[in-house]
C-alpha positions in Angstrom: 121.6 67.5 139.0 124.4 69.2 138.1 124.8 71.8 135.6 126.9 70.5 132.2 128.8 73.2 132.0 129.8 73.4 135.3 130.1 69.5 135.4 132.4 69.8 132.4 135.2 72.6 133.9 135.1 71.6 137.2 136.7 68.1 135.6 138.9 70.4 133.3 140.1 72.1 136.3 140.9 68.8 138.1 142.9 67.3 135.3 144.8 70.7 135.1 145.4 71.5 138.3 147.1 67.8 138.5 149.1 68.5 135.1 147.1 65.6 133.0 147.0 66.1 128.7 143.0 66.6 128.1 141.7 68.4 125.6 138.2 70.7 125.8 135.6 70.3 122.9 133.2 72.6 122.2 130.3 72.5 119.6 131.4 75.6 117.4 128.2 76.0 115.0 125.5 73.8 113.4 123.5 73.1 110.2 120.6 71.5 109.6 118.7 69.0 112.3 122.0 69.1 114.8 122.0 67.1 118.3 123.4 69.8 120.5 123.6 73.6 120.7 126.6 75.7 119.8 128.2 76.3 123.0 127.9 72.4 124.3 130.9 70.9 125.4 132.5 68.1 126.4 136.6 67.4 128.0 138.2 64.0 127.7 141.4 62.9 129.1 143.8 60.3 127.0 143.0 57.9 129.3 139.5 57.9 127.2 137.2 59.8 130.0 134.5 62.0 129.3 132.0 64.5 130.9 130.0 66.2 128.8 128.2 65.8 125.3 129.0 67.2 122.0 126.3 65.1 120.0 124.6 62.0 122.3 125.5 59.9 119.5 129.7 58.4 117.8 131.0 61.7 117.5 132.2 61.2 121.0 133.8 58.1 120.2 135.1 58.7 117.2 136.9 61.8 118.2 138.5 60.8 121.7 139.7 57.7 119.5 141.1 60.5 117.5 142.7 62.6 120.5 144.2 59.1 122.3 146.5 58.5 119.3 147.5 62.3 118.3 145.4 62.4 114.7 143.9 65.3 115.7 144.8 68.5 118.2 148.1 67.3 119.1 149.4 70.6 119.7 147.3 73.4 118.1 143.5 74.0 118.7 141.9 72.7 116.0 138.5 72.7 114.3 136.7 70.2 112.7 133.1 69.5 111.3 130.7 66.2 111.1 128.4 65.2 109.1 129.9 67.1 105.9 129.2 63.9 103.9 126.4 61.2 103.6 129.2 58.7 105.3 129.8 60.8 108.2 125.8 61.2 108.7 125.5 57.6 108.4 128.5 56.7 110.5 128.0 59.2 113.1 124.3 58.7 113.8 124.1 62.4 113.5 120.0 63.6 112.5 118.7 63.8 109.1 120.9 66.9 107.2 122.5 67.6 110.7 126.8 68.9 110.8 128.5 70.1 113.4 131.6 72.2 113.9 133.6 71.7 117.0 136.6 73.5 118.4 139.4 71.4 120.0 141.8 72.9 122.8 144.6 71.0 123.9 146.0 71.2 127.3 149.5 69.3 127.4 151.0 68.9 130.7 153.8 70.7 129.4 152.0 73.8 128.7 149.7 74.2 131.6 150.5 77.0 132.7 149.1 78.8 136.4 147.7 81.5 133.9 145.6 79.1 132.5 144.7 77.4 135.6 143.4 80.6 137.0 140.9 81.9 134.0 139.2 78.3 134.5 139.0 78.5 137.8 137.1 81.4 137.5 134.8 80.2 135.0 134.1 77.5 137.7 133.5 80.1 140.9 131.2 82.1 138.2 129.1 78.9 137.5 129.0 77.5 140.6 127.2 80.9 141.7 124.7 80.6 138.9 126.2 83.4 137.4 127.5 84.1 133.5 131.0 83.8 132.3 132.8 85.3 129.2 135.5 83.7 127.5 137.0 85.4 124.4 140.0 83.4 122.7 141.6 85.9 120.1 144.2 83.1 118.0 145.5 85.9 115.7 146.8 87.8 119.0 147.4 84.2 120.9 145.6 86.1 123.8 143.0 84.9 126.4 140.5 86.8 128.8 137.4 85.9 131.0 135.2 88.4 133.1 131.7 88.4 134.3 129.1 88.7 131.9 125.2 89.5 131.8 124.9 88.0 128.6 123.1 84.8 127.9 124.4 81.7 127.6 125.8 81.2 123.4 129.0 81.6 121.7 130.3 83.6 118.7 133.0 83.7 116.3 134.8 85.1 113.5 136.9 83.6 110.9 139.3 85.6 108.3 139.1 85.8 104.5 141.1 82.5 104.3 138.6 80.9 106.6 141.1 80.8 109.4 139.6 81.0 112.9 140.3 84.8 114.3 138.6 84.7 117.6 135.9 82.7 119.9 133.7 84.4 122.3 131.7 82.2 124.7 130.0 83.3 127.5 128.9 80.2 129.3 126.3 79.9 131.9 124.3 78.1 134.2 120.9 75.9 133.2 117.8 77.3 132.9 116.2 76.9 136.1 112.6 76.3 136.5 110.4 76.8 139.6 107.2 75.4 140.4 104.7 77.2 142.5 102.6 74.2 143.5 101.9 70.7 143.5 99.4 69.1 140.4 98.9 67.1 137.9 100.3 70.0 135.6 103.7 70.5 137.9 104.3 66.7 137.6 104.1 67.0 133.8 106.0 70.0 133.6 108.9 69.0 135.9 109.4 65.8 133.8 109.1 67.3 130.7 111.9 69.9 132.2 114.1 67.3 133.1 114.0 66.2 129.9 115.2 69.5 128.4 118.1 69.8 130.7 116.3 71.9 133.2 117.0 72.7 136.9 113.6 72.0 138.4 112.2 72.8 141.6 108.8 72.4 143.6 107.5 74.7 146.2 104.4 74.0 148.3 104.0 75.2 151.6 100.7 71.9 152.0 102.2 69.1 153.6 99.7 67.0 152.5 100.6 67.9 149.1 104.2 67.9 149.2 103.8 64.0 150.5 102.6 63.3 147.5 105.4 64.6 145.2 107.8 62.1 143.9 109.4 63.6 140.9 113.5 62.4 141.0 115.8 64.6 140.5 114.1 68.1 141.9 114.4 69.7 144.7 111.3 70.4 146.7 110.7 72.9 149.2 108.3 73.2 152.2 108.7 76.6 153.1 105.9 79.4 151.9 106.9 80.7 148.3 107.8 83.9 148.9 111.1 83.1 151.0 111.7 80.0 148.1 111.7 82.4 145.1 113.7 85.0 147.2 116.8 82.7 148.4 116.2 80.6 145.1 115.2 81.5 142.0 116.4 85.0 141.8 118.6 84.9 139.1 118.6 85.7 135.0 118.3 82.1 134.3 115.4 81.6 136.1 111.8 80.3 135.3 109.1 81.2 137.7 105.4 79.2 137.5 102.6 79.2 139.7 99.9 76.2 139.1 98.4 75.6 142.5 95.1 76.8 142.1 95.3 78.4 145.5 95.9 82.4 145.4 97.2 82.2 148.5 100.0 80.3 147.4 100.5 81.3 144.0 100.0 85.4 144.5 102.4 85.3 147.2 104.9 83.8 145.2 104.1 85.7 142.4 104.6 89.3 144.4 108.2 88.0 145.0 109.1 86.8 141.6 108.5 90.4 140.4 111.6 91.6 142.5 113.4 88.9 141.6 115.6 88.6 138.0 113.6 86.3 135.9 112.9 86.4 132.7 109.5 84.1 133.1 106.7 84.9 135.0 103.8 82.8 134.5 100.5 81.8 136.1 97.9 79.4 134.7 94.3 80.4 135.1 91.6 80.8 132.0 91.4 84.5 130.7 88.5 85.2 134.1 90.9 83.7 136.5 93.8 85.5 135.1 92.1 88.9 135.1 90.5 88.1 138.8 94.7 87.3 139.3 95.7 91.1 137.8 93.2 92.6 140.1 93.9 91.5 143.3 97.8 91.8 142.5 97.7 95.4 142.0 95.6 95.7 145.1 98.3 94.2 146.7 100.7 96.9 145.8 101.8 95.5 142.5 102.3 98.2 139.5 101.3 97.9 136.2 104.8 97.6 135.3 105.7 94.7 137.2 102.4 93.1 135.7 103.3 93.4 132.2 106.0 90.9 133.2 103.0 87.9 133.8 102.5 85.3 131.5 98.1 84.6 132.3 96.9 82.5 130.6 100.3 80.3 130.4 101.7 79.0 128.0 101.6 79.0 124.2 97.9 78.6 122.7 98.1 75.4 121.3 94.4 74.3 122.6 95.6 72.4 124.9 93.1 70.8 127.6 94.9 67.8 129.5 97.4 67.9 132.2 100.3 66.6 130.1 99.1 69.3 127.0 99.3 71.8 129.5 102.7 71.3 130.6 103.9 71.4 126.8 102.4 74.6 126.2 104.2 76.2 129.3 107.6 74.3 128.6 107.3 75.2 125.1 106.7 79.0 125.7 109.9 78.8 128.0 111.8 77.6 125.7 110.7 80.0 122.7 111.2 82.7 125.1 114.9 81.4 126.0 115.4 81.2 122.0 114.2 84.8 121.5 117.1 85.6 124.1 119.7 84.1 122.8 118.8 85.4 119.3 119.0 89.3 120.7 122.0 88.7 122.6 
């Protein structure tokens, strides 16, 4: 599945590189019970085409209605927030108490410039490579720049005494990318509760007669023994790394390799013996006390769980508070 962000500019970059009036919305802030994260975004064409979401619900609507007959962002980037009043909540479908701010760029075919072109095109190759991009918009200087970034994914911004915009920085990024060390009842759970989320969510199990058996849509399973699957794919910042196959073999050999790679979630599920039994044999293998400090055993959050399906919640939901915790410190 591909990655919102990514699917959103690489659709920007088509209608720009072909000189077609769009516009680029991007969720700004929230308050209250909102349906997106800051940082989401959508692009629409006048035609009335879309890729991305700002809410899941008529803000979509309402706005490209808006765009398509020049009410709103006709020539300056603009910024405007639902679900200030009751009407708006009610009319928008937006959750109980929820607003949202969102930034509006236009891109006119007059003004598309190869400048332009260029920065978004390099948000693209950035993305498409997994990696984090930086956008800073100053409006007071009229100025634009992008460059790598190890950031996580989130965006900032400043406004003036008179509540005027001043700048926007964004660093966008690829989506959290889980992988599975094994095939179970728990990895079936957990890759569908991933999907759901908006993960990237991949399977590794090197037992064919388990990998026969896995028929999760939209991941991507792989065959080979973990170790070369979490080196050539899940080395990355943005990266989630589980192992749940019950087999040591499989699971500390992936393991070993997920401690060289970049991820920012090691776990391994295993009761408090089997966890311990886990440490042991690691460091035996050559793994420092360093590296192990990294290792989520037991798994997930403590939240009593005992089912396969609990299970999978208290991982995801670790994950996630983990990813929230990053964002906050970046």
């Amino acid at each position: 599945m591909d990655d919102m962000h990514l699917a959103v500019i690489s659709q920007l970059n088509q209608w720009l590189e072909d000189r077609e009036d769009c516009w680029l919305c991007t969720v700004l802030n929230t308050w209250g019970s909102a349906p997106r994260l800051p940082g989401s975004l959508m692009v629409c064409n006048r035609q009335g085409t879309m890729v991305g979401s700002l809410s899941g619900g008529c803000v979509e609507d309402d706005l490209v209605s808006m765009l398509e007959k020049n009410e709103l962002a006709s020539v300056n980037t603009t910024y405007k927030i639902y679900g200030e009043t009751d009407e708006d909540v009610e009319k928008f479908q937006l959750p109980c108490g929820g607003t949202l701010g969102v930034l509006i760029e236009p891109f006119h075919r007059s003004n598309i410039s190869d400048d332009v072109i260029e920065r978004f095109q390099i948000i693209e190759r950035q993305l498409q490579q997994r990696l984090c991009v930086e956008r800073h918009c100053d409006y007071m200087e009229n100025n634009e720049t992008v460059r790598s970034s190890v950031g996580h994914p989130g965006i900032n911004y400043q406004l003036n005494n008179e509540g005027e915009l001043v700048c926007v920085e964004h660093i966008l990024g690829p989506s959290t990318h889980l992988m599975i060390i094994g095939i179970c009842e728990v990895a079936r759970y957990l890759a569908q509760f991933a999907l759901a989320t908006g993960y990237r969510v991949s399977v590794c199990d090197p037992r064919p007669e388990m990998a026969e058996q896995w028929n999760i849509e939209h991941t991507t399973l792989f065959t080979a023994m973990p170790d070369d699957t979490i080196r050539d794919y899940s080395a990355d910042l943005n990266s989630a790394i589980v192992a749940v196959s019950h087999d040591p073999r499989i699971d500390d050999m992936g393991l070993m390799d997920a401690f060289d790679s970049q991820a920012f979630y090691i776990g391994a599920m295993g009761s408090e013996k089997t966890s311990e039994k886990r440490r042991e044999r690691l460091q035996l293998l050559g793994v420092s006390l360093e590296d192990l400090s990294r290792l989520r055993a037991p798994i997930g959050l403590d939240i009593h769980s005992k089912t396969p399906a609990e299970i999978a919640i208290s991982i995801l939901a670790e994950i996630i508070s983990t990813v929230g915790r990053q964002r906050i410190h970046a």
